[in-house]
PAGU-6426 format. One record per atom (N, C-alpha, C, O, CB): residue number from 1; residue in one letter; atom name; z, y, x. Coordinates in steps of 0.001 Angstrom, whole numbers. Each point is the difference from the previous one (the first is absolute). Glycine has a CB too. Layout:
BEGIN
{atom NUM; a; CA; {Z; Y; X}},
...
# end
This chain:
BEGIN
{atom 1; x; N; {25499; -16166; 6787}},
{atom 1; x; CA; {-426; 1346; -318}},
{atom 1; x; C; {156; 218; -1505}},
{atom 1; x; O; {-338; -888; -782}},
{atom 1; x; CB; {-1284; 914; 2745}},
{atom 2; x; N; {2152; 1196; -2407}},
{atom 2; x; CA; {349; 5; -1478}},
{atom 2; x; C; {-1564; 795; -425}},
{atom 2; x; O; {-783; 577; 755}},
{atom 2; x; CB; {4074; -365; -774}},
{atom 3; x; N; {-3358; -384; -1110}},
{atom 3; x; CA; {-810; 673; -942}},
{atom 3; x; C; {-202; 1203; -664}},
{atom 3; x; O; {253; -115; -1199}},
{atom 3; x; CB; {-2; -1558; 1197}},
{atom 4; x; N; {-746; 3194; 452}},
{atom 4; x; CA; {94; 1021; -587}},
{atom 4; x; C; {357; -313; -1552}},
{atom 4; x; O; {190; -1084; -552}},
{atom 4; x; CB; {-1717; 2110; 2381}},
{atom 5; x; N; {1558; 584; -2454}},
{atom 5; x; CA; {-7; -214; -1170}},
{atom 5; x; C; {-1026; 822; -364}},
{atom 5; x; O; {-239; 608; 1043}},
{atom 5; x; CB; {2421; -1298; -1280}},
{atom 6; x; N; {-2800; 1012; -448}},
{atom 6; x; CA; {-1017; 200; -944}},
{atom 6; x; C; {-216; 1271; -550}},
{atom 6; x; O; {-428; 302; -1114}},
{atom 6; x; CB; {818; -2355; 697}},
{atom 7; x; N; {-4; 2810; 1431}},
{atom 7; x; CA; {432; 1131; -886}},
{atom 7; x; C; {-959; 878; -248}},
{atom 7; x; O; {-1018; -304; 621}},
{atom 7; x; CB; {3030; 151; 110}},
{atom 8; x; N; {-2131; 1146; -1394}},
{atom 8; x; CA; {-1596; 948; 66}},
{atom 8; x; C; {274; 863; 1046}},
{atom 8; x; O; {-1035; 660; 81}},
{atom 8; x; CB; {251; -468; -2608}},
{atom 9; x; N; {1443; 153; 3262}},
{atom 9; x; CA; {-211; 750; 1577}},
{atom 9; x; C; {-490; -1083; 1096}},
{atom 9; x; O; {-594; 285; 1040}},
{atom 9; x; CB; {2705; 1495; -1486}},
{atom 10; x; N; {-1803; -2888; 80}},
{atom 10; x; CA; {-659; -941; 1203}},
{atom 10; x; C; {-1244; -499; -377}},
{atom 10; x; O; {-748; -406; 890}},
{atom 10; x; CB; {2847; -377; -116}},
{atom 11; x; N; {-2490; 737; -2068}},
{atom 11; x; CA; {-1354; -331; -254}},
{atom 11; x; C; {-572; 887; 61}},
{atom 11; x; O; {-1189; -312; -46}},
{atom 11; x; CB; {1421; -1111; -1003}},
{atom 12; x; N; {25; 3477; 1216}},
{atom 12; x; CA; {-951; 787; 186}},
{atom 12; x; C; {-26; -131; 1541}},
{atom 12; x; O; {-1177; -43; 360}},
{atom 12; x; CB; {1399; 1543; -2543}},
{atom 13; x; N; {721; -1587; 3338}},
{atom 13; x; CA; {-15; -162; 995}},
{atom 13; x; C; {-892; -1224; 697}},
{atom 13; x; O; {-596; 190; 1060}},
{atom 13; x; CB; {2605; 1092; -1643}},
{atom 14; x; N; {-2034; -2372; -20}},
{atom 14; x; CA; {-904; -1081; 322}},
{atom 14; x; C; {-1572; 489; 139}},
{atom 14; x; O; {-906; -157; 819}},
{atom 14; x; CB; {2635; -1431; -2098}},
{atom 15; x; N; {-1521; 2352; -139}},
{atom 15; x; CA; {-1748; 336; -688}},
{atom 15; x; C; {-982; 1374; 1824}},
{atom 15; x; O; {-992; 82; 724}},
{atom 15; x; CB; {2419; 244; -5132}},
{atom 16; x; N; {67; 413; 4059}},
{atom 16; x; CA; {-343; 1232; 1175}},
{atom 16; x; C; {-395; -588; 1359}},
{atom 16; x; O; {-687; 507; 888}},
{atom 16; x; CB; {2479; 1099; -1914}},
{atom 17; x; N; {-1130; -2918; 964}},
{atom 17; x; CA; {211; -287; 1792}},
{atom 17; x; C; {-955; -1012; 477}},
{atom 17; x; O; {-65; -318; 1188}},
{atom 17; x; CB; {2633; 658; -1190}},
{atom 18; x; N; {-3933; -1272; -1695}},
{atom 18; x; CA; {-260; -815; 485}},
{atom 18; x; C; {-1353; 620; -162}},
{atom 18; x; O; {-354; 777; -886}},
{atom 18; x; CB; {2193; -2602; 676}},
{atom 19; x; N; {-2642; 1283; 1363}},
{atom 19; x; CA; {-1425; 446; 697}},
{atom 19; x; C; {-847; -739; -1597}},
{atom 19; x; O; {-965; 581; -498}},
{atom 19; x; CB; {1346; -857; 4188}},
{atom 20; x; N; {61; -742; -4158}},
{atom 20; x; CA; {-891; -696; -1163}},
{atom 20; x; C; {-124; 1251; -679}},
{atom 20; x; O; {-1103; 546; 4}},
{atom 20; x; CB; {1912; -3138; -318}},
{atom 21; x; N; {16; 3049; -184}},
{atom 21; x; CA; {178; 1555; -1528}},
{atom 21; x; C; {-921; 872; 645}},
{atom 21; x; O; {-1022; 453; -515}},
{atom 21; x; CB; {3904; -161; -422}},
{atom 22; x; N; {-2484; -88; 2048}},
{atom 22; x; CA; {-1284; 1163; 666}},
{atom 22; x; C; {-1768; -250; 175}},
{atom 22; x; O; {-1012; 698; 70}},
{atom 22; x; CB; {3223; -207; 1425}},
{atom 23; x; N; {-1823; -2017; -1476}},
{atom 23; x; CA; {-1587; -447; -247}},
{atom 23; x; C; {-674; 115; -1075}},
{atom 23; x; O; {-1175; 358; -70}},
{atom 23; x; CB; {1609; -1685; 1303}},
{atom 24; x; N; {504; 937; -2403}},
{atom 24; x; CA; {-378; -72; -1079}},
{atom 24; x; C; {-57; 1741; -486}},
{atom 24; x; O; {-1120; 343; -379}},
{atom 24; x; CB; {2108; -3136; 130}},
{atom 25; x; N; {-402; 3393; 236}},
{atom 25; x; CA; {132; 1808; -449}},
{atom 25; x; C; {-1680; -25; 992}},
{atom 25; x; O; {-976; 87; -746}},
{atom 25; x; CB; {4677; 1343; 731}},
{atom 26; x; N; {-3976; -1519; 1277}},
{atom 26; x; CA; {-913; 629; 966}},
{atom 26; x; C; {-1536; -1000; -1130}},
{atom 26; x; O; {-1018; 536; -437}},
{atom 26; x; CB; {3015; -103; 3821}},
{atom 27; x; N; {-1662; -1644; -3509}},
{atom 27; x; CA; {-1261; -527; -189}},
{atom 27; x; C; {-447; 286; -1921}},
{atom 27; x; O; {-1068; -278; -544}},
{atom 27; x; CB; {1662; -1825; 3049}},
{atom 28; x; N; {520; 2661; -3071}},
{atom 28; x; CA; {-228; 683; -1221}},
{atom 28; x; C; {-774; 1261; 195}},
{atom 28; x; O; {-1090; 170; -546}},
{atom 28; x; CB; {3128; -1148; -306}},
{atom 29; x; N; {-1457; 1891; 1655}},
{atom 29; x; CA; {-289; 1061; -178}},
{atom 29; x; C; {-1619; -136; 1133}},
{atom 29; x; O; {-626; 1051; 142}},
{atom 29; x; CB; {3644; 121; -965}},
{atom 30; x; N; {-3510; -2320; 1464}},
{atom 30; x; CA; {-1948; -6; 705}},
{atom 30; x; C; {-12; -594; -1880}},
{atom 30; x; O; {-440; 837; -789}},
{atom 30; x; CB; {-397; -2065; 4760}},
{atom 31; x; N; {1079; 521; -4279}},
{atom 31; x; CA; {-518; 242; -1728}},
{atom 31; x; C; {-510; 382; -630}},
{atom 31; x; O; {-993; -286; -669}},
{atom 31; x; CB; {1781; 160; 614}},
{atom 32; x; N; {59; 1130; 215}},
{atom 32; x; CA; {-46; 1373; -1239}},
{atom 32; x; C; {-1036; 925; 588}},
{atom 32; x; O; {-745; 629; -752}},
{atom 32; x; CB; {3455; -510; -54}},
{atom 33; x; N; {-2814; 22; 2470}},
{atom 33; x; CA; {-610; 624; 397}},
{atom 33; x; C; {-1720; -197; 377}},
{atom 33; x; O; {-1013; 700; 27}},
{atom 33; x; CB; {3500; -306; 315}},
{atom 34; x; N; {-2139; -1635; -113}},
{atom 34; x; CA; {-1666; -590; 673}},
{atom 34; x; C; {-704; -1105; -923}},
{atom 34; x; O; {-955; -679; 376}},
{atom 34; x; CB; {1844; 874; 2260}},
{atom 35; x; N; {-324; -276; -3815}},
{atom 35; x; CA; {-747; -1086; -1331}},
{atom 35; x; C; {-884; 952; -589}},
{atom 35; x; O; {-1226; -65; 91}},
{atom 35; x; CB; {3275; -1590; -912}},
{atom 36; x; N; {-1467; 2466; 266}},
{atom 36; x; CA; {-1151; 1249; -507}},
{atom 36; x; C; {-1109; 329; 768}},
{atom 36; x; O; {-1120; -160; -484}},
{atom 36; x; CB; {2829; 1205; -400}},
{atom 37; x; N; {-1553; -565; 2120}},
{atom 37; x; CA; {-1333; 235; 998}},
{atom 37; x; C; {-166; -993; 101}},
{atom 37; x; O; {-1201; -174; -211}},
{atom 37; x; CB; {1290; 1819; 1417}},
{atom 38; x; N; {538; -2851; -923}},
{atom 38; x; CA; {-952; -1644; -78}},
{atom 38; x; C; {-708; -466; -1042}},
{atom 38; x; O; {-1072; -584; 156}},
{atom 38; x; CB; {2599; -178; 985}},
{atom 39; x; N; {-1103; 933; -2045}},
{atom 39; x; CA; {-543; -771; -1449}},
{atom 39; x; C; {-843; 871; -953}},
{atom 39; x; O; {-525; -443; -1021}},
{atom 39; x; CB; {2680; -926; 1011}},
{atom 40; x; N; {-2257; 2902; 514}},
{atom 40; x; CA; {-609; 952; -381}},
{atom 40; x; C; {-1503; -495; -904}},
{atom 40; x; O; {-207; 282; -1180}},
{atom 40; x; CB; {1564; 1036; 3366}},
{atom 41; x; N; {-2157; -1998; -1416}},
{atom 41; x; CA; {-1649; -356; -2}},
{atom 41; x; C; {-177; -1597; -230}},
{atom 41; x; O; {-934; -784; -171}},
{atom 41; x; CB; {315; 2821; 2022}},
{atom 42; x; N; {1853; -2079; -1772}},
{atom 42; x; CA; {-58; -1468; -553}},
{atom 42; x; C; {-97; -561; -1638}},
{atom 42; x; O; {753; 398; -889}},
{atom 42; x; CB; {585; -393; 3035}},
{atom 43; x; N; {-2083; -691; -2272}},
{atom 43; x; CA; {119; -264; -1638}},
{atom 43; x; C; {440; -2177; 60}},
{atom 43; x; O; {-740; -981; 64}},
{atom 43; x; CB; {-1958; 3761; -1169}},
{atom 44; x; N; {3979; -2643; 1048}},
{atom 44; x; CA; {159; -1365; -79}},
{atom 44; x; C; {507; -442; -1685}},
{atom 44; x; O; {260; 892; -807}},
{atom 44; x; CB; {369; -854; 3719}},
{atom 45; x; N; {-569; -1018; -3160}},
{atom 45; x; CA; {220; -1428; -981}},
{atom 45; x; C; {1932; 407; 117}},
{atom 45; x; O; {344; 393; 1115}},
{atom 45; x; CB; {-3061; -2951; -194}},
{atom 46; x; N; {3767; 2467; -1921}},
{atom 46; x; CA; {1001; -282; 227}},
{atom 46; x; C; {827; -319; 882}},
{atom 46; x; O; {816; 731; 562}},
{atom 46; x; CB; {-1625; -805; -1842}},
{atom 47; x; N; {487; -1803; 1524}},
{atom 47; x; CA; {208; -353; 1122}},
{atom 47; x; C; {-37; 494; 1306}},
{atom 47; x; O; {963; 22; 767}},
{atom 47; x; CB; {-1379; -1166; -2090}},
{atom 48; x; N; {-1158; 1694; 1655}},
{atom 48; x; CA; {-260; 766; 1303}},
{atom 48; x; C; {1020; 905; 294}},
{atom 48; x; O; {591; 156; 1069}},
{atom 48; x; CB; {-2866; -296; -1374}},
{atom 49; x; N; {2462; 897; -1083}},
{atom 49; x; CA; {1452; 942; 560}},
{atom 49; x; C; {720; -397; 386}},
{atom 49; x; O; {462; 290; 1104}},
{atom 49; x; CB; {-406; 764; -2111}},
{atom 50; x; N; {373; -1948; 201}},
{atom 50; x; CA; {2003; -421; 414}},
{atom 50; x; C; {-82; -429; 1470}},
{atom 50; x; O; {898; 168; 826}},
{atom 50; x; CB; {109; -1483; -3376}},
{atom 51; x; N; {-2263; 708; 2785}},
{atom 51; x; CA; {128; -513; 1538}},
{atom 51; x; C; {-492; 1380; 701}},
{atom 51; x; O; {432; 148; 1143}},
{atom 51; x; CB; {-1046; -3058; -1393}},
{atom 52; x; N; {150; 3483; -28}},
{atom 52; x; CA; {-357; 1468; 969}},
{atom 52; x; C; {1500; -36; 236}},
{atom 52; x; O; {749; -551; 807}},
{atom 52; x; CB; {-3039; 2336; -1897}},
{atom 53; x; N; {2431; -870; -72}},
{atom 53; x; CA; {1501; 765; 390}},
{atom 53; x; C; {1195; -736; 688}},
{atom 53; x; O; {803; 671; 648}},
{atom 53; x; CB; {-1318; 567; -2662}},
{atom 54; x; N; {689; -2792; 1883}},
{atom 54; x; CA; {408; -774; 293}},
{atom 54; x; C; {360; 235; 1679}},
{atom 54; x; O; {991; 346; 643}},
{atom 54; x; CB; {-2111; -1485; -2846}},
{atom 55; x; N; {-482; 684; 2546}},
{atom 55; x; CA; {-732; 106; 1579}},
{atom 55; x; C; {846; 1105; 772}},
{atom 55; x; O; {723; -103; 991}},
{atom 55; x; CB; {-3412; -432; -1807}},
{atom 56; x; N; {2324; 1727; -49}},
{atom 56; x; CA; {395; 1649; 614}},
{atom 56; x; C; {1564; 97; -107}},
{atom 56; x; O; {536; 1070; 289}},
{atom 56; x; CB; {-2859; 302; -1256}},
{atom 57; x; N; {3032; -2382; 587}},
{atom 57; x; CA; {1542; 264; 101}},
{atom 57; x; C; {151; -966; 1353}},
{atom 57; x; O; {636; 405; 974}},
{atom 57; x; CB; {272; 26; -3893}},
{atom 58; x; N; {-1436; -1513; 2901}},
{atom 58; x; CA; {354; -1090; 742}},
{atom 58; x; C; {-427; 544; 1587}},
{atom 58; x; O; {586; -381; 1014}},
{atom 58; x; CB; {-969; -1587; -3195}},
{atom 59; x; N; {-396; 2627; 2170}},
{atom 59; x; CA; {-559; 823; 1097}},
{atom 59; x; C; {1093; 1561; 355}},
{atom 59; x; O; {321; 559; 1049}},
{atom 59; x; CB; {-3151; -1681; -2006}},
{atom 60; x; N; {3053; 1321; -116}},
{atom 60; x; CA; {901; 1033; 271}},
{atom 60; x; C; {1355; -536; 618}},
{atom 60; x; O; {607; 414; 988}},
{atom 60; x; CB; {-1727; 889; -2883}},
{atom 61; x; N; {1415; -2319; 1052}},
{atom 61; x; CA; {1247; -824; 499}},
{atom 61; x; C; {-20; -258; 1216}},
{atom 61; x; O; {1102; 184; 517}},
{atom 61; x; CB; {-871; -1144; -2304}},
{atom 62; x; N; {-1257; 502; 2693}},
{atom 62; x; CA; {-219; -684; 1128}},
{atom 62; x; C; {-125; 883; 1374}},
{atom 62; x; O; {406; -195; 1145}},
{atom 62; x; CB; {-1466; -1461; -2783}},
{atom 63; x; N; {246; 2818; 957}},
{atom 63; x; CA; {-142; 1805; 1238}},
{atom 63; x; C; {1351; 30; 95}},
{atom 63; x; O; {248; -505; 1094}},
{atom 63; x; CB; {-2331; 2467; -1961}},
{atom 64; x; N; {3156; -1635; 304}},
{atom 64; x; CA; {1066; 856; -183}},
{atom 64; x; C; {926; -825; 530}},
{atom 64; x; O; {1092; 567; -32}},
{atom 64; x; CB; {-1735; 762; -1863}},
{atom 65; x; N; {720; -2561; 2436}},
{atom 65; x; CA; {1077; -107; 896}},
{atom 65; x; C; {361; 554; 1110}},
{atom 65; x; O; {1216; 171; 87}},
{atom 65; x; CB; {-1521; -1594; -918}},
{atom 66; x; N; {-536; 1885; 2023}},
{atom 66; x; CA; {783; 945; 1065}},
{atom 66; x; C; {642; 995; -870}},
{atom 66; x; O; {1230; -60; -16}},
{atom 66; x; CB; {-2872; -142; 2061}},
{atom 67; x; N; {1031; 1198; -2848}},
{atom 67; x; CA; {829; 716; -1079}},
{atom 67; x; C; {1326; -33; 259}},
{atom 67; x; O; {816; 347; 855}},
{atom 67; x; CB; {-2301; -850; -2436}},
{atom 68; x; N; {1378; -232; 161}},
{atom 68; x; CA; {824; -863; -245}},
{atom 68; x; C; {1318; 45; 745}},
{atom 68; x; O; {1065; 484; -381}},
{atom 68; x; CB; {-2996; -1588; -221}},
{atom 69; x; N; {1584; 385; 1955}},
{atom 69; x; CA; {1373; -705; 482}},
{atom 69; x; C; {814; 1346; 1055}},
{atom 69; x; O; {1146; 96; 439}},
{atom 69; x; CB; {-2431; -3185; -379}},
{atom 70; x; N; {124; 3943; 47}},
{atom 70; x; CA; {418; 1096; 506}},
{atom 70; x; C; {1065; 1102; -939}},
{atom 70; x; O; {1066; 425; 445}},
{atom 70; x; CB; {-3395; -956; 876}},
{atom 71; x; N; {1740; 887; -2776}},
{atom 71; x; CA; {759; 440; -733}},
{atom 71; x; C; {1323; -190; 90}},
{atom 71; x; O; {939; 711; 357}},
{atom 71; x; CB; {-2605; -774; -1336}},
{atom 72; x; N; {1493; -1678; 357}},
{atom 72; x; CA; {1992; -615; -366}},
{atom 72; x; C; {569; 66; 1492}},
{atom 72; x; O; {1230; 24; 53}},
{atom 72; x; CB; {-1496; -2327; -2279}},
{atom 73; x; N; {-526; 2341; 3652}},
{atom 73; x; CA; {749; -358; 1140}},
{atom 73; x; C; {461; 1852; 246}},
{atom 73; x; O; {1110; 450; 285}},
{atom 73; x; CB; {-2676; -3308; 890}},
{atom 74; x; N; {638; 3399; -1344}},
{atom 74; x; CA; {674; 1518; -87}},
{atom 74; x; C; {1309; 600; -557}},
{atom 74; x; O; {864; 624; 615}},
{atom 74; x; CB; {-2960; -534; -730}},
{atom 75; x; N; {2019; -555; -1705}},
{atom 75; x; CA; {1255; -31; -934}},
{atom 75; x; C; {741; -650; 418}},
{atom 75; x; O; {1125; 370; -337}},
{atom 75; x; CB; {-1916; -95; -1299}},
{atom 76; x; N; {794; -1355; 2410}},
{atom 76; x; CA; {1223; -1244; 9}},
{atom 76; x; C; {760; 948; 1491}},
{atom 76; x; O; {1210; 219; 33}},
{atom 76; x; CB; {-2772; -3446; -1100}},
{atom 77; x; N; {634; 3677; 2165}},
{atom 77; x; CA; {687; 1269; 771}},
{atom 77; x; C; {663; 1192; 13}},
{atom 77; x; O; {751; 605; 765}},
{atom 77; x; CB; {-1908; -1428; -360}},
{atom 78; x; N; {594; 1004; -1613}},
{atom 78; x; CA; {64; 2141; -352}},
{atom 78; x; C; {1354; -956; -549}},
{atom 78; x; O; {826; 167; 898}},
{atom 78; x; CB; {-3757; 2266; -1977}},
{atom 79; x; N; {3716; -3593; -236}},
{atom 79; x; CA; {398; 300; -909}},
{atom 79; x; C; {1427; -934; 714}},
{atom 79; x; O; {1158; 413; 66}},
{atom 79; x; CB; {-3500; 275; -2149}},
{atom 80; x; N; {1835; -1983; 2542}},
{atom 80; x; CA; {864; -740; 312}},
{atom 80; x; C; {568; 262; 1861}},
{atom 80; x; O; {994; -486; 540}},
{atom 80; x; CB; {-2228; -1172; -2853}},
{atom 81; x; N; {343; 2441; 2826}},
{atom 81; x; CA; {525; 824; 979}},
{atom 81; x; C; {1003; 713; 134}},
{atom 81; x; O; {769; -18; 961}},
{atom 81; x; CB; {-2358; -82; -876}},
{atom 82; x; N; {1662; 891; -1198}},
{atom 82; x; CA; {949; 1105; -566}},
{atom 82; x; C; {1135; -689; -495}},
{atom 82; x; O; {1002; 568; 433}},
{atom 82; x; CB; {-2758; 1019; -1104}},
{atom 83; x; N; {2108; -2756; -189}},
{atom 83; x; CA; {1198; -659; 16}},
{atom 83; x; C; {664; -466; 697}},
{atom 83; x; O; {1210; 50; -224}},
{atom 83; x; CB; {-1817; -185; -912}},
{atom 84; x; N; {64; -585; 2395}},
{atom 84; x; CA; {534; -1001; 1397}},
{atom 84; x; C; {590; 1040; 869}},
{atom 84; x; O; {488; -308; 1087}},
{atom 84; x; CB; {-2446; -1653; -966}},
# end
């Protein structure tokens, strides 16, 4: 089997098509959204943060796989459907 090449249309195509990128975009954006109403009343130490916010990505990361695999399996239909 030979080796793609590298090109920046196949690395945006990789990024679009893989369920990981969608996890990560989905578990950024419970982040942005649910750290503030989480951490609102909270009064923590430094540390406590980094691991709050930490927690609330790793949790976001972890919801968002059905997401996820539904998104890229949608795009990889709508996009790579349309070429075959």
């Amino acid at each position: 089997m030979t080796e793609r090449k590298k090109t920046p249309l196949f690395i945006f195509f990789y990024l679009l098509f893989s369920p990981d990128t969608w996890r990560g975009v989905l578990g950024i954006l419970i982040v942005v959204i649910a750290g503030p109403l989480l951490s609102k009343n909270l009064d923590l130490p430094l540390p406590g943060s980094i691991v709050f916010w930490f927690m609330i990505g790793v949790i976001g990361w972890w919801v968002t796989e059905a997401p996820a695999n539904f998104i890229a399996g949608f795009l990889k239909k709508r996009i790579i459907g349309k070429i075959k």
